[in-house]
C-alpha positions in Angstrom: 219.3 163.4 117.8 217.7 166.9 119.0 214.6 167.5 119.5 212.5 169.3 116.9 212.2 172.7 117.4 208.9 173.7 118.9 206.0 175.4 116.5 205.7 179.5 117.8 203.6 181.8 115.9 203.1 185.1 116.6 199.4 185.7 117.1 198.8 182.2 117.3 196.6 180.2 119.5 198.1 177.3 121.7 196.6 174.3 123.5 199.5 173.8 126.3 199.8 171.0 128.7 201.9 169.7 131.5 201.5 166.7 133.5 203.0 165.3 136.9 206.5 163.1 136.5 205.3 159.8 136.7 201.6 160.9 136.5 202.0 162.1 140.2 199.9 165.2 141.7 201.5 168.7 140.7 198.8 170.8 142.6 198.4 169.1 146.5 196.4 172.0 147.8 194.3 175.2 146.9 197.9 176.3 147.9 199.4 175.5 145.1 196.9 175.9 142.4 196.7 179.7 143.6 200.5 180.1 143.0 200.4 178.5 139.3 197.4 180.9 138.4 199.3 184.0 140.2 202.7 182.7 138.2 200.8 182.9 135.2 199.0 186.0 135.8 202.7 187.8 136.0 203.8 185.9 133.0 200.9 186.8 130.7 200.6 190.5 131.8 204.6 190.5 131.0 204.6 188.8 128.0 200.9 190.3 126.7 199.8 186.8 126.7 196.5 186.6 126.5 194.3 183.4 128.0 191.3 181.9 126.1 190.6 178.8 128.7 192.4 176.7 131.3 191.8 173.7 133.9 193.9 172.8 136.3 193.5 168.8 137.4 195.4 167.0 140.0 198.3 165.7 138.2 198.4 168.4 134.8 197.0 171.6 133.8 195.6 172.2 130.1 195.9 176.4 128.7 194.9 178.2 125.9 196.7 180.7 125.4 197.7 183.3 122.4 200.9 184.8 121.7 201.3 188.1 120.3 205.5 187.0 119.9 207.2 184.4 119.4 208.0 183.3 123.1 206.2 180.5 123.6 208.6 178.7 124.5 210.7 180.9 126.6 207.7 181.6 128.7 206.2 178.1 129.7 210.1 176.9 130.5 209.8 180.3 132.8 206.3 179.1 133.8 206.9 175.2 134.5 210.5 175.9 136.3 208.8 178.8 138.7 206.3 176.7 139.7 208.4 173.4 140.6 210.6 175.3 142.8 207.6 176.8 144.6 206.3 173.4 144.7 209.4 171.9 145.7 209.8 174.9 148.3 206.6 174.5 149.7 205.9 170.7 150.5 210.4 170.1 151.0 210.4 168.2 148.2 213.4 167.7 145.0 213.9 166.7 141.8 211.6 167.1 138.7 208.0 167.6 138.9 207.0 167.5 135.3 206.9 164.9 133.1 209.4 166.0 130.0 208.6 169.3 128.2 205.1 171.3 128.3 203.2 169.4 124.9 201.5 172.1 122.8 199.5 172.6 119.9 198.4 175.0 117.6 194.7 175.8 117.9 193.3 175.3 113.9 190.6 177.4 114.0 187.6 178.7 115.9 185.5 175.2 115.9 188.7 174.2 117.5 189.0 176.6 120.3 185.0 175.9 120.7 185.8 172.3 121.6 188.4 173.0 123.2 186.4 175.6 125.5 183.6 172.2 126.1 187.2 169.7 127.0 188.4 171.9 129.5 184.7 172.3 130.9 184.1 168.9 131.4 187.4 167.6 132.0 186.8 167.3 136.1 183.6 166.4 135.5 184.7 163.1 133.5 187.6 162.2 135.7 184.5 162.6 138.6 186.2 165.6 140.7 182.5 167.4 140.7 179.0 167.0 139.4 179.3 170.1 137.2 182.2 172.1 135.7 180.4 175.0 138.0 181.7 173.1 140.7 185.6 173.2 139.6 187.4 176.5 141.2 190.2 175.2 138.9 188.7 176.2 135.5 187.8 178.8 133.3 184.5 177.4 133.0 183.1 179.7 135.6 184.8 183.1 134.4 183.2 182.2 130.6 179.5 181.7 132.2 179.8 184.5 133.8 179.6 183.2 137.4 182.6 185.2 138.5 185.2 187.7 137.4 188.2 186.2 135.6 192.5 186.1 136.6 193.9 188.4 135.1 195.4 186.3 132.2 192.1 185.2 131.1 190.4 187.2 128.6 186.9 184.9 127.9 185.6 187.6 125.3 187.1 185.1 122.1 185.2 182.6 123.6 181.9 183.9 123.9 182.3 185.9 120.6 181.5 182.9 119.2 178.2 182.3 121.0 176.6 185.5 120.1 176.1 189.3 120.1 175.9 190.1 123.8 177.7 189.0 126.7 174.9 187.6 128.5 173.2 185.6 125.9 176.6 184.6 124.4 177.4 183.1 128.2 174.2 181.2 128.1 175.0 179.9 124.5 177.9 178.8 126.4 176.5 177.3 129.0 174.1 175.0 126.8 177.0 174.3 124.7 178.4 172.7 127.5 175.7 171.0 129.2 175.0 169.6 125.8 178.0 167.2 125.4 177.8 163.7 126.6 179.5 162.7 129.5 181.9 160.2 129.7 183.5 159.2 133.1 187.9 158.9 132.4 188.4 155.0 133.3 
């Protein structure tokens, strides 16, 4: 039986993810996490993507990302097969990196993009990779607060729109939006 077709709105908001075949690393070095931003860069400046918030953890990679056109689809299968021959290329490896297709979902709303914006946050904080989503180069976490400029992709105004007026009290709204969740270590 085929597989459903895959929901693609234009204009709409998408939680993506991909995760490691067998639940193995897809990111081994700063390397590699460098070329899957810079792939994704190209792909969203190409495409007029636009990025709301991302993480990139050892083994998968979470985005949110909106799509003026309907090419969802067409661009993460460009995305996810770039990047696993790079991968492939670089440590002389073969064979499939990712487990099955890219999930994605639609983002529902703006309380939903706020949560998701927390999630990403403290996702390598939960699975104990630092003390404080500051401390993750692989997030948008950072670019939001404010504590450095963001990839190209990543457009963090959506974000702290919903946190206020001006940039810099909207990015400490954000900040305590974070820091207020509880934290629960990933078993």
């Amino acid at each position: 039986m085929p597989r459903p077709h895959r929901l693609q709105i234009a204009g709409g908001i998408f939680h993506l993810t991909g995760r490691g075949n067998r639940r193995q690393p897809i990111f081994l070095d700063s390397d590699d996490q460098l070329v899957f931003l810079t792939l994704l860069d190209g792909l969203a400046r190409r495409r007029g993507w636009l990025g709301h918030g991302y993480c990139l953890m050892p083994n998968h990679y979470h985005l949110v990302i909106e799509t003026p056109k309907n090419d969802l689809s067409a661009g993460m299968q460009w995305l996810n097969g770039r990047y696993a021959l790079a991968f492939n290329n670089r440590h002389a490896l073969d064979g499939h990196l990712f487990q099955g297709r890219f999930y994605s979902i639609l983002v529902e709303g703006d309380w939903h993009l706020l949560e998701l914006s927390r999630y990403l946050a403290l996702n390598p904080v939960r699975a104990r990779l630092c003390g404080h989503p500051r401390g993750w180069r692989w997030g948008s976490y950072r670019a939001v607060a404010g504590l450095e400029r963001p990839r190209q992709f990543l457009a963090p105004r959506r974000v702290l729109e919903l946190f206020g007026q001006t940039r810099p009290s909207a990015q400490k709204r954000f900040e305590a939006f974070v820091n207020d969740a509880p934290i629960r270590p990933q078993t």
